[in-house]
C-alpha positions as CSV (number, residue, x, y, z in Angstrom):
1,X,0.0,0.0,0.0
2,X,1.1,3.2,-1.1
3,X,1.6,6.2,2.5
4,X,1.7,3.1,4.2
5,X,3.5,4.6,7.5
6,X,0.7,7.0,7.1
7,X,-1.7,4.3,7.1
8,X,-0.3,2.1,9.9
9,X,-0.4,5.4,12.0
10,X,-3.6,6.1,11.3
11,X,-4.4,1.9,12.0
12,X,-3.1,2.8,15.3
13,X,-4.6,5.5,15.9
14,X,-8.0,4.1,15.0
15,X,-7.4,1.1,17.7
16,X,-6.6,2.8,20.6
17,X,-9.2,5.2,20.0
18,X,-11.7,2.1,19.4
19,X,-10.3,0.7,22.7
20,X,-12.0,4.1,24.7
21,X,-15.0,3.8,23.2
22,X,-17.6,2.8,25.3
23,X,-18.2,-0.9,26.2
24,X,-20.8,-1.3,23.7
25,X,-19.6,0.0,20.9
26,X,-15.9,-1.0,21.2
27,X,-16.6,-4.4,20.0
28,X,-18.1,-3.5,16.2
29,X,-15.6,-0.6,16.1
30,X,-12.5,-2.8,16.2
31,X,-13.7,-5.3,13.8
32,X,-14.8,-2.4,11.6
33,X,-11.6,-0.9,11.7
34,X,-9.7,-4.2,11.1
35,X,-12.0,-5.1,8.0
36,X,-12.1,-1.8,6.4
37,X,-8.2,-1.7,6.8
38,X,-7.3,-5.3,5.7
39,X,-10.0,-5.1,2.5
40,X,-7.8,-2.1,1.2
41,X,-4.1,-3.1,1.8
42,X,-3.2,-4.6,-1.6
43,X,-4.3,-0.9,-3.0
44,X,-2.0,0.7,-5.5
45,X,-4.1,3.3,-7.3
46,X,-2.5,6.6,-5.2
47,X,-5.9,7.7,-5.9
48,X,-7.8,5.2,-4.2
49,X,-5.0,4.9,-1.4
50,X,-5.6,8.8,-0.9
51,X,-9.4,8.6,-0.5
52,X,-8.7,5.3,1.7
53,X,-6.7,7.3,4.0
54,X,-9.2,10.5,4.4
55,X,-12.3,8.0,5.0
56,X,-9.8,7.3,7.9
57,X,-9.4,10.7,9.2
58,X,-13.0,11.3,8.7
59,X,-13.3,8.1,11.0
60,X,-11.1,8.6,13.6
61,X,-12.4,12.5,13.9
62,X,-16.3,11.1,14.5
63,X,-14.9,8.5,17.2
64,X,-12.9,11.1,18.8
65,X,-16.7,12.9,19.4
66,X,-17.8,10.1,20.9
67,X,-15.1,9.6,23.7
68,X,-15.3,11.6,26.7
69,X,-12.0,14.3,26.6
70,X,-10.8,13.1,30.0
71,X,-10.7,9.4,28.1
72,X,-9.1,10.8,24.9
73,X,-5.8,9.1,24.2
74,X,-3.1,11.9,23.7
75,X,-1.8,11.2,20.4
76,X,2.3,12.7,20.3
77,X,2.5,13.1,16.0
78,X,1.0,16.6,16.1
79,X,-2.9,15.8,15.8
80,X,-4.8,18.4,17.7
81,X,-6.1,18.8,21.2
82,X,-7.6,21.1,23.0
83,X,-8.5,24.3,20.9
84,X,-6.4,26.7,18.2
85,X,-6.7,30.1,17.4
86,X,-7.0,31.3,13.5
87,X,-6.2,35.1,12.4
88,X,-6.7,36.4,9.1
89,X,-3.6,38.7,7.8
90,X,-3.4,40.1,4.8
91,X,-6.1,37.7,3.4
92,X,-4.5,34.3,4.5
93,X,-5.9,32.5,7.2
94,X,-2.8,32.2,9.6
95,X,-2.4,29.7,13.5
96,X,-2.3,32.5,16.4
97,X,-3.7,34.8,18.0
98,X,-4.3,38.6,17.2
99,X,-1.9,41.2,17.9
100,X,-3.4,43.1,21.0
101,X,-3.7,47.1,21.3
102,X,-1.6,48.8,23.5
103,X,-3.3,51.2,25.6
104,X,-2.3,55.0,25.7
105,X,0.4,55.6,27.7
106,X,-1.4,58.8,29.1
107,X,-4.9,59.4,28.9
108,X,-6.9,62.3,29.4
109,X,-9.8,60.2,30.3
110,X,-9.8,58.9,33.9
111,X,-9.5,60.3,37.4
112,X,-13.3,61.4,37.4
113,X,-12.7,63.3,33.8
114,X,-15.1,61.0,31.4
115,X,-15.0,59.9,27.9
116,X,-16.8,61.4,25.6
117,X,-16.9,58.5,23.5
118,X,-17.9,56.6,26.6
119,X,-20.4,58.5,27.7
120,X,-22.3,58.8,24.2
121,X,-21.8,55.0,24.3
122,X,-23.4,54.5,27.5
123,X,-26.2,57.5,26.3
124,X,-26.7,54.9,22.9
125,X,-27.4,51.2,24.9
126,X,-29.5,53.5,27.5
127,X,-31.8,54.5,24.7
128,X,-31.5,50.8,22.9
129,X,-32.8,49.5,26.3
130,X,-35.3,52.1,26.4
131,X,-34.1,53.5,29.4
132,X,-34.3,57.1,27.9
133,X,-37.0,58.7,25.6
134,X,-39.7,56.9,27.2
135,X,-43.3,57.8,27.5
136,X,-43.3,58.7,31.2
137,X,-39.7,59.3,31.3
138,X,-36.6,57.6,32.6
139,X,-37.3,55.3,35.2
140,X,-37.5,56.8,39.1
141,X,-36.5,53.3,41.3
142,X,-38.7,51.2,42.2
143,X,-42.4,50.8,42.6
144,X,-43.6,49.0,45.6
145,X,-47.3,48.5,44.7
């Protein structure tokens, strides 16, 4: 079989994942993953090898959904866990995170001076909330009735 460190990787893979499974579903998985892999080892067509090998992936993604993360085996060749950030730049979709603003050195906003921007802000969700510009004004407190 043509990628056929590929595949054996992925052949492991597959097994130990099979072997968190639950109880009932561990048996079928194995044999599934034994049968599908032994019916396509004398494949030569790199064609048919490559479309082999992302049914796989496809596989092994969907069984990885159905094990509980503390129960996921912790694969060392680089296939994700956990989560990973994605940035565009300069219209490519990069790994990382996005560069962060540095705040102002020396405002002239704080200390009991407000924002202007701030305040209009807070003047804007007051109205979207209908908090302002009500019939019968803003609200007072509370009504005890």
């Amino acid at each position: 079989m043509i990628g056929s460190t590929r595949a054996s990787r992925l052949y492991r893979q597959m097994l130990v994942m099979a072997r968190a499974l639950p109880e009932a579903r561990r048996a079928k998985a194995t044999k599934q993953i034994m049968d599908g892999f032994h019916a396509g080892r004398d494949e030569d067509a790199a064609e048919r090898v490559t479309e082999l090998l992302h049914d796989a992936t496809k596989r092994l993604s969907f069984m990885r959904t159905l094990v509980p993360p503390h129960l996921r085996p912790d694969f060392a060749d680089g296939t994700q866990q956990g989560f990973q950030q994605y940035v565009v730049r300069d219209g490519r979709v990069e790994d990382g995170a996005a560069r962060r603003k540095e705040k102002a050195k020396y405002s002239n906003w704080r200390q009991g001076n407000l924002d202007p921007d701030d305040v209009a802000k807070h003047h804007d969700q007051m109205r979207r909330f209908q908090f302002m510009d009500r019939p019968g004004g803003p609200p007072t407190g509370p009504v005890w009735g």
